[in-house]
KOLPASE-694804 format. One record per atom (N, C-alpha, C): x, y negated, z; residue in one letter. Coordinates in steps of 0.1 Angstrom, whole numbers, plus 5000, padded with zeros to 4 digits. Example, Ala and Ser with C-alpha at 12.3 -4.5 7.8 and 13.67 -1.06 7.14 Angstrom:
2
513250575078A/512350455078A/513250335078A/512850225071S/513750115071S/512950005079S/
This chain:
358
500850125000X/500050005000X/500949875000X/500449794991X/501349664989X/500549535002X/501049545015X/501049495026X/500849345019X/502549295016X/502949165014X/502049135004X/501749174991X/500449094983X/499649094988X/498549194996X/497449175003X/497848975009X/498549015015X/498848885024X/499148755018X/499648795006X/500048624997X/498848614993X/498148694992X/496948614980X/495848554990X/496148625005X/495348545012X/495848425021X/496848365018X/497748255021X/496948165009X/497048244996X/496548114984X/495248134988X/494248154996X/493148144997X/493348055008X/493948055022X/494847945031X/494847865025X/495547815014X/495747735007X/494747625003X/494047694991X/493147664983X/491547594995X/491447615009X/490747585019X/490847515027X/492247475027X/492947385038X/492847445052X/493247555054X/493347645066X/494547655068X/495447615082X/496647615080X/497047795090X/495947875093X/496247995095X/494748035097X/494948225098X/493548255098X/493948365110X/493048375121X/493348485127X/492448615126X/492548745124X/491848805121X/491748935129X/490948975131X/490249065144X/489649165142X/488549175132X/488149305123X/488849415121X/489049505130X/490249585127X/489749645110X/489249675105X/489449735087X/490349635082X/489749525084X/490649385080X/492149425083X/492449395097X/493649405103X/494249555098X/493949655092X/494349765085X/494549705072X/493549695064X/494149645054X/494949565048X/495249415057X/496249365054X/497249425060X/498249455071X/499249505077X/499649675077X/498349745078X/498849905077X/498049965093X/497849885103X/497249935117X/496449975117X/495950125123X/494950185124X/494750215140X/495450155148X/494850185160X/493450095168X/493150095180X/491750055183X/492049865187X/492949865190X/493249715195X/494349635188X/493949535183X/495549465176X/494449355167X/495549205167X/495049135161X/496049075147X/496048985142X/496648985127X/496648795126X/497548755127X/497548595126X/498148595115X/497548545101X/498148465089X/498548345090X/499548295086X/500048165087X/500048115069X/500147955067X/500647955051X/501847995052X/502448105062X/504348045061X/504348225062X/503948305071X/504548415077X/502848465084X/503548575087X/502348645096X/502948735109X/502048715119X/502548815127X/501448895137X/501749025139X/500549125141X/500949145164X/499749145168X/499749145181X/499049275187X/499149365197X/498849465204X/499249495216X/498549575224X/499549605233X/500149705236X/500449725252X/501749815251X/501549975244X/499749975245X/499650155244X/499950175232X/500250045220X/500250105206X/501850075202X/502650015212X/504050005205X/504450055194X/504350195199X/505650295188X/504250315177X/503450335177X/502550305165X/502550185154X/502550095163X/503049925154X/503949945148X/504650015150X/506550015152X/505950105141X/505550215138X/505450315129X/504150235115X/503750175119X/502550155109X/502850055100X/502649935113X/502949775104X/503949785100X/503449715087X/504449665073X/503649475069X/504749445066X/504749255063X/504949205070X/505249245085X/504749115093X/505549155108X/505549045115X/506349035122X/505249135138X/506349245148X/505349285156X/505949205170X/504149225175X/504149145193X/503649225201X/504349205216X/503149325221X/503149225234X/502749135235X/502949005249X/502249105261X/502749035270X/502249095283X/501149065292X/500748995283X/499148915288X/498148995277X/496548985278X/496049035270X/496148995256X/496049085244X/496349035232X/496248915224X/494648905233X/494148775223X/494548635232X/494848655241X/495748525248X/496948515240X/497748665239X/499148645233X/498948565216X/498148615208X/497948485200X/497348405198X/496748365211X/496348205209X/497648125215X/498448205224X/499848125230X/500748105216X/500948175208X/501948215196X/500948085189X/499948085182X/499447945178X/500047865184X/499747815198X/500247685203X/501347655200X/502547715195X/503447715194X/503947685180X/502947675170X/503147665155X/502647535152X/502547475142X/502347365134X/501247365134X/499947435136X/499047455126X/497947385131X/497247325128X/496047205130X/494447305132X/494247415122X/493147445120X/493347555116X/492547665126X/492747815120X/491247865125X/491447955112X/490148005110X/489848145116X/488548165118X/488348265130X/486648385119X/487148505116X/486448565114X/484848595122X/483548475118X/482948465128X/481648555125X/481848695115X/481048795115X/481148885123X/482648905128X/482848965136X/483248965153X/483048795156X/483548755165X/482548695172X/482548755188X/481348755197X/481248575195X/480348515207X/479848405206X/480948415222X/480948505230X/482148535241X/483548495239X/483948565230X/485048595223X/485548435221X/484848375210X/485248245204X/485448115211X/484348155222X/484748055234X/485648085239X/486348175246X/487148235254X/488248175244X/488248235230X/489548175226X/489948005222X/488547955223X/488447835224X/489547745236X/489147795246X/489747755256X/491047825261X/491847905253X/492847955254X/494047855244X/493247765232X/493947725224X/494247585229X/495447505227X/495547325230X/494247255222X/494247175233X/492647115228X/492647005214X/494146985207X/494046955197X/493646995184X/493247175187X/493647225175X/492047285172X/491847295160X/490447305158X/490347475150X/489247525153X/488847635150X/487447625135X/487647695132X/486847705120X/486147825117X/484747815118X/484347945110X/484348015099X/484948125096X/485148175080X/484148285080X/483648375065X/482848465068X/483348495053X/483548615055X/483948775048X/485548705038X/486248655044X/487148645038X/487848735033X/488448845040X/489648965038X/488349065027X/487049075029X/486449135027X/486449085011X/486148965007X/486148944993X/487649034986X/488348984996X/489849064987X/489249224986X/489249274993X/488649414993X/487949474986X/487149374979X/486049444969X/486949494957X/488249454956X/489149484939X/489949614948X/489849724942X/490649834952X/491449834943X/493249874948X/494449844939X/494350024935X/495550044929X/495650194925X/496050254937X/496750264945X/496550334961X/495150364966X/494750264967X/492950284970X/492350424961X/492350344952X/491850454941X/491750574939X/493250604945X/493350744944X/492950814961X/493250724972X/492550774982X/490950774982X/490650704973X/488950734976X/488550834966X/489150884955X/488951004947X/489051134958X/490251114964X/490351254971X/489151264982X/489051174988X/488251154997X/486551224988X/486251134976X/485451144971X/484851364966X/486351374961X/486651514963X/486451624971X/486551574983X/486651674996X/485251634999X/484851534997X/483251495001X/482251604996X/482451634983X/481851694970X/482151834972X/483351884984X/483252024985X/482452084996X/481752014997X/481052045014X/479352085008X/479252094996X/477952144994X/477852284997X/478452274995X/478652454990X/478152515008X/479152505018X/478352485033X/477552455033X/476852355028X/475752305034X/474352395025X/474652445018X/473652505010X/473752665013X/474952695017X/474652835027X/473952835040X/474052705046X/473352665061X/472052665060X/471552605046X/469652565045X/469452715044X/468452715054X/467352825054X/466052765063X/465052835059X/463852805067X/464052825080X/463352745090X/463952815107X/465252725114X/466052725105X/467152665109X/467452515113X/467952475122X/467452325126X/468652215115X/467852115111X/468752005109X/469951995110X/469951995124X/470951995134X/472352105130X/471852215124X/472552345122X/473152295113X/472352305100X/472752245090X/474052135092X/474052025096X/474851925097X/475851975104X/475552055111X/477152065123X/478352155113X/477152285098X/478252345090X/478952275083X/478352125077X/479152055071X/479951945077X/479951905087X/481051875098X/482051965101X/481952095105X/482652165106X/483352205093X/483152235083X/483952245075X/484352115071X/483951995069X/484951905069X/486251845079X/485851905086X/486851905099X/488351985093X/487452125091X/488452235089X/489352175076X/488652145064X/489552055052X/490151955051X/490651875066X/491451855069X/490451675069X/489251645070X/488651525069X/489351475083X/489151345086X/489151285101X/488151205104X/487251205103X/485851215105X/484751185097X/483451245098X/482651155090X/482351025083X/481751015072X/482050845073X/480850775080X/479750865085X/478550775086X/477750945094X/477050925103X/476051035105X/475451125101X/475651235099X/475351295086X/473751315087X/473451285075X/471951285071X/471151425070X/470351515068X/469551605067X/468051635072X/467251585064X/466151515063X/465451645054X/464351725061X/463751835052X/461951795052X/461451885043X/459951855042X/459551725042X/458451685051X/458351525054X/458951445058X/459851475063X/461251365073X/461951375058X/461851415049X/462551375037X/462151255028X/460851165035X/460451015037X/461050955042X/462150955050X/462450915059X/463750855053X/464450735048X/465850695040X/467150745044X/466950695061X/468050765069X/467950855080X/467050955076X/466651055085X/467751145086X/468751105097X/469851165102X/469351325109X/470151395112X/469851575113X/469351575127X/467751625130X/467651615140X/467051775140X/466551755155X/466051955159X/465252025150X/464551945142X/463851965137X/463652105125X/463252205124X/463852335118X/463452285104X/464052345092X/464352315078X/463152415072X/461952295068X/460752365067X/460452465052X/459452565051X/459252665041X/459352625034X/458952535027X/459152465014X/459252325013X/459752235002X/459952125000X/461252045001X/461451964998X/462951884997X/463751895010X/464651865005X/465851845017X/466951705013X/467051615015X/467551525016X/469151555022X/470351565016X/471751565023X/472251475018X/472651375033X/473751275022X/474651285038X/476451265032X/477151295040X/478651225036X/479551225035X/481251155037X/481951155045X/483351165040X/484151175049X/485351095049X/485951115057X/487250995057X/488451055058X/489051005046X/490651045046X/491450945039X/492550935054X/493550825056X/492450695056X/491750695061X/491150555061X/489850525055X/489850635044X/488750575029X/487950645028X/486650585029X/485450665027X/484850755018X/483950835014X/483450885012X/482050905010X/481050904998X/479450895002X/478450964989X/478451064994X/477051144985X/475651154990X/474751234983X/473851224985X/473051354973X/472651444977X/471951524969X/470251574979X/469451584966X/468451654973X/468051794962X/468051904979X/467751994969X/465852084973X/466052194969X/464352204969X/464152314980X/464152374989X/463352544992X/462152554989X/462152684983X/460952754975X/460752664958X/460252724954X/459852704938X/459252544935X/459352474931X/459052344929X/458052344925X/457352234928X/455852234921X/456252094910X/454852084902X/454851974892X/455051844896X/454251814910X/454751674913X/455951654920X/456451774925X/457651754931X/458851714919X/458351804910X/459951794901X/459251664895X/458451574890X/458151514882X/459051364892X/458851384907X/459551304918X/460751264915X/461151414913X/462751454906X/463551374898X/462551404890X/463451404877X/463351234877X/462351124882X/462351024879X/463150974889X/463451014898X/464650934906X/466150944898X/466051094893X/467351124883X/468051024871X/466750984865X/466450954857X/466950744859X/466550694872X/466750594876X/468050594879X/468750684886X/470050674887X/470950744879X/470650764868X/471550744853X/471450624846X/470250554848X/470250464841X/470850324846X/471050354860X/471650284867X/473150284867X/473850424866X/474950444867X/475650364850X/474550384838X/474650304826X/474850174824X/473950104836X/474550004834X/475149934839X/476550014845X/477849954856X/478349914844X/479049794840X/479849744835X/480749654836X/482149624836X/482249434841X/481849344839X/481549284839X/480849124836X/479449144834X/478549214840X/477649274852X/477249234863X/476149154863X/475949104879X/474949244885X/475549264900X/475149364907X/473449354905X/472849224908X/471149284909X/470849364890X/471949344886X/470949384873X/471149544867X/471749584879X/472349724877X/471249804889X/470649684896X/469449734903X/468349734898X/468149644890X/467049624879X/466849774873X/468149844869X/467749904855X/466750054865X/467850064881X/466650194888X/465350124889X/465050044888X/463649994894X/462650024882X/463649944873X/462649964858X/462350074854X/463250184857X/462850294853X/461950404862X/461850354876X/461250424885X/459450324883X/459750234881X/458250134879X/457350224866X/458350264854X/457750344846X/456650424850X/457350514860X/457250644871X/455750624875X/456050464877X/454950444887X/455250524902X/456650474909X/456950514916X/457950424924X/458250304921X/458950174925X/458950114936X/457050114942X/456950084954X/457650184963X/457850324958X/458650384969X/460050374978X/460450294964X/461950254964X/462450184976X/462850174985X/462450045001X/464050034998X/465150044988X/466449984998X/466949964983X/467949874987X/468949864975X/469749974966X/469949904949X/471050044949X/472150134950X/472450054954X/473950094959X/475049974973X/475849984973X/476849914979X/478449964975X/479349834986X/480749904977X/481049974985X/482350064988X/483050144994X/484450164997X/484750115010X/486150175011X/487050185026X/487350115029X/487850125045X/486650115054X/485650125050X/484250125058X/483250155049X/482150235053X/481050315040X/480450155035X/479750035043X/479549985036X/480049845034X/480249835023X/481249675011X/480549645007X/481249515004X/480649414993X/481349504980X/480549454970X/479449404969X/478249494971X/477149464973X/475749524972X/474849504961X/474849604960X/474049614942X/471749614952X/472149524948X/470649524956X/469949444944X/468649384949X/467549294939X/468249144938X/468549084926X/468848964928X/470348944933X/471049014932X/472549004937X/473248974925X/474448854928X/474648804922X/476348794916X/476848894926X/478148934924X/477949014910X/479748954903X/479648984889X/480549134891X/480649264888X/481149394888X/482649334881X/483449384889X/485249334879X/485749514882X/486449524871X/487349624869X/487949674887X/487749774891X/488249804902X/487749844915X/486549764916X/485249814927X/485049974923X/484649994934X/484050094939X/482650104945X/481950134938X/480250104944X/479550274944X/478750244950X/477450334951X/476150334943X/475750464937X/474550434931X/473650514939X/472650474942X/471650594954X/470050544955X/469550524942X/468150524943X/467450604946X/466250584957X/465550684962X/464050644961X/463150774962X/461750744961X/460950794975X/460250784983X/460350815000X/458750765003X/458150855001X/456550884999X/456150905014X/455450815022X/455450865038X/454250975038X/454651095045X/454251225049X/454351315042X/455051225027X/454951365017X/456051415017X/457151355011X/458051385002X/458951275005X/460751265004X/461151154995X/462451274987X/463051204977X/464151234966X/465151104965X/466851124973X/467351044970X/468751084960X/469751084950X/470651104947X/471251014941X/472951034950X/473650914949X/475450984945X/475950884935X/477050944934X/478150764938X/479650814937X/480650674940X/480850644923X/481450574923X/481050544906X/482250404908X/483350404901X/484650294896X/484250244885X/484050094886X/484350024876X/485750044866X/485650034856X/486550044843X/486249934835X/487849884831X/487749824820X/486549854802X/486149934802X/485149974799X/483849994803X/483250044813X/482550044818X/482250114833X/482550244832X/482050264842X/482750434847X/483250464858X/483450614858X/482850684872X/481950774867X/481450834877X/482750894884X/482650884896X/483551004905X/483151084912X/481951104917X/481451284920X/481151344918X/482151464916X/481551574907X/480851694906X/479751664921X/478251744918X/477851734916X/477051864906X/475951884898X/474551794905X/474151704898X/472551644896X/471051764892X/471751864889X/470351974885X/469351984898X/468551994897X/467652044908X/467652184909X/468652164921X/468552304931X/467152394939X/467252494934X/466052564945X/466952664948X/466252654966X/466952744974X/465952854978X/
C-alpha cells in the first residue's frame, strides 16, 4: 500500500481548503492512510508531515504496521498527546472528522487545544479518497470477494427444513473462519419463508421452513477488505409466482449491473433496477437502495441509491443488490461486487444467479 500518496493527496486537499492540519480518528481512516489496524491510535496530517499517536499496548504493532509517518506513544492519553503535539506546531486551524466525533470528544478536545487555535468541521474527507481503490485494494477485495463466494457451497449443505437459521449461519461462519477469513463483514443474514420479507433479516431461531425462499447474504474480511453477496435460493419445487419474483429481481440486477459505467451517475444505475422491476409491477417492493461502495468497511461511498449524484470513475467498487420483499409472503434479494473499468464494468462474483431448489 502506497501510505505516502494516500497522504500527499490529502495535504492537496489541506491545501486546496485552507486547513493547516486534519486530525483523524476514524480508525478505517487511520488504516488507510498510515497501515494501523489496532483498536486505539490517532493520525495528525499536517501541510508539512504527519505523525501517528497510540498507546503503550500497541508499540511494537505501530513499530510493525505504520508506514509515512512519524510514531508517538505520549504518556498521557492519546488524544491529549495530539492535541499537546498541535500546540506545538504552526497551525491556526485543524480539521476534525465530525462524522465520527462525539459531541464529548470535540469539546474535550476543544479544551485541550490553545485557545487560539480553531477547530473546524470536515465530513467524509479520507472517505472521498477511498471511493478510487488503487491496485492493492483491488486485488485484496477480489480475494476476499473469492473466499466470500466459496461459502455457498456450506451454506447450501446446512439448508434443510427443521434446521434453525441460526445453524445455518454458524456453518458459514465456521467455515469461513476455517478458510482463513478474520471475521465476517457484517451479521450474517439467513432469512427463510416469510422472514424472507424481511431486508436484513439476520439468522435467527427460527427453523428453515418446508418450502419457499431463503435469503443468504454474507462476507468476509481479509486483511482489512470486505466482502458482500447475497443469493436467494428456493426449498421445494418453485411455484409460478415464486419464480416469476425470481426472475424479475434477476432481471433488475443485470440490468443494473449494465448500466455500471464511468461517467455514470450512481442514481441512474438505480434507475435502470427500478425500471425494470416497475415493469414487474413489483417496484413498490423494492424499500432500499441499489447498491453501495465497498472496502475497508462493507459500507462506502458512493451509494448507488435514487437520485444519487456521484459520477462512477474507473476503480470503485460498488454493490449491486436489488430486492423485492412482499410482507408475509415472500422477498428475493441477489447481489453481486462489481469494479468499475475503463470500459464499463466487471462483475467480481463468481456465483451462479440460476435459481437453486433445494
Amino acid at each position: 500500500m502506497n501510505f505516502v500518496l494516500r497522504q500527499l493527496k490529502l495535504r492537496e486537499w489541506l491545501d486546496a481548503h485552507k486547513l493547516d492540519a486534519l486530525l483523524v480518528t476514524h480508525l478505517p481512516n487511520v488504516r488507510y492512510l498510515c497501515g494501523f489496524t489496532g483498536s486505539a491510535g490517532n493520525l495528525l496530517v499536517t501541510r508539512r508531515a504527519s505523525s501517528f499517536f497510540t498507546d503503550g499496548r500497541y508499540t511494537g504493532q505501530a513499530r510493525a504496521e505504520v508506514k509515512g509517518t512519524r510514531i508517538v506513544v505520549p504518556k498521557v492519553p492519546t488524544m491529549l498527546g495530539a492535541a499537546a503535539f498541535v500546540g506545538r506546531t504552526d497551525a491556526q486551524t485543524v480539521g476534525v472528522e465530525a462524522e465520527h466525533m462525539t459531541v464529548a470528544t470535540r469539546s474535550a478536545l476543544r479544551r485541550m487545544l490553545p485557545a487560539g487555535l480553531r477547530l473546524r468541521e470536515t465530513q467524509g474527507v479520507v472517505e472521498e479518497l477511498r471511493k478510487l481503490k488503487d491496485p492493492d485494494e483491488l486485488s485484496l477485495l477480489r480475494e476476499a470477494v473469492i473466499a466470500g463466494s466459496k461459502l455457498m457451497k456450506p451454506a447450501l449443505n446446512a439448508i434443510r427444513p427443521g434446521a434453525s437459521e441460526q445453524a445455518v449461519a454458524a456453518e458459514i461462519e465456521y467455515a469461513a473462519r476455517s478458510a482463513g477469513a478474520e471475521a465476517m463483514s457484517f451479521e450474517t443474514i439467513v432469512a427463510s419463508g416469510v422472514r424472507s420479507a424481511l431486508p436484513h433479516g439476520v439468522a435467527s431461531r427460527s427453523p428453515i421452513a418446508r418450502k419457499g425462499f431463503v435469503v443468504l447474504d454474507f462476507g468476509v474480511i481479509l486483511q482489512g477488505y470486505c466482502s458482500d453477496m447475497t443469493r436467494t435460493v428456493h426449498v421445494g419445487k418453485v411455484g409460478s409466482d415464486d419464480r416469476r419474483m425470481y426472475e424479475a429481481v434477476l432481471e433488475a440486477q443485470l440490468a443494473a449491473v449494465a448500466a455500471v459505467a464511468p461517467g455514470v451517475e450512481a442514481g441512474q444505475v438505480d434507475a435502470a433496477a427500478r425500471s425494470t422491476l416497475r415493469k414487474a409491477k413489483l417496484d413498490k417492493y423494492f424499500t432500499h437502495s441499489t447498491g453501495h461502495g465497498v472496502g475497508l468497511e462493507i459500507h462506502e461511498k458512493p451509494r448507488i441509491g435514487r437520485g444519487q449524484r456521484d459520477v462512477l470513475l474507473p476503480g470503485m467498487v460498488i454493490t449491486i443488490e436489488p430486492g423485492v420483499y412482499v410482507p408475509g409472503r415472500a422477498g428475493v434479494r441477489i447481489e453481486d461486487m462489481v469494479v468499475v473499468t475503463e470500459q464499463g464494468c466487471q462483475v467480481l462474483t463468481p456465483a451462479t444467479k440460476d435459481l437453486i431448489e433445494l
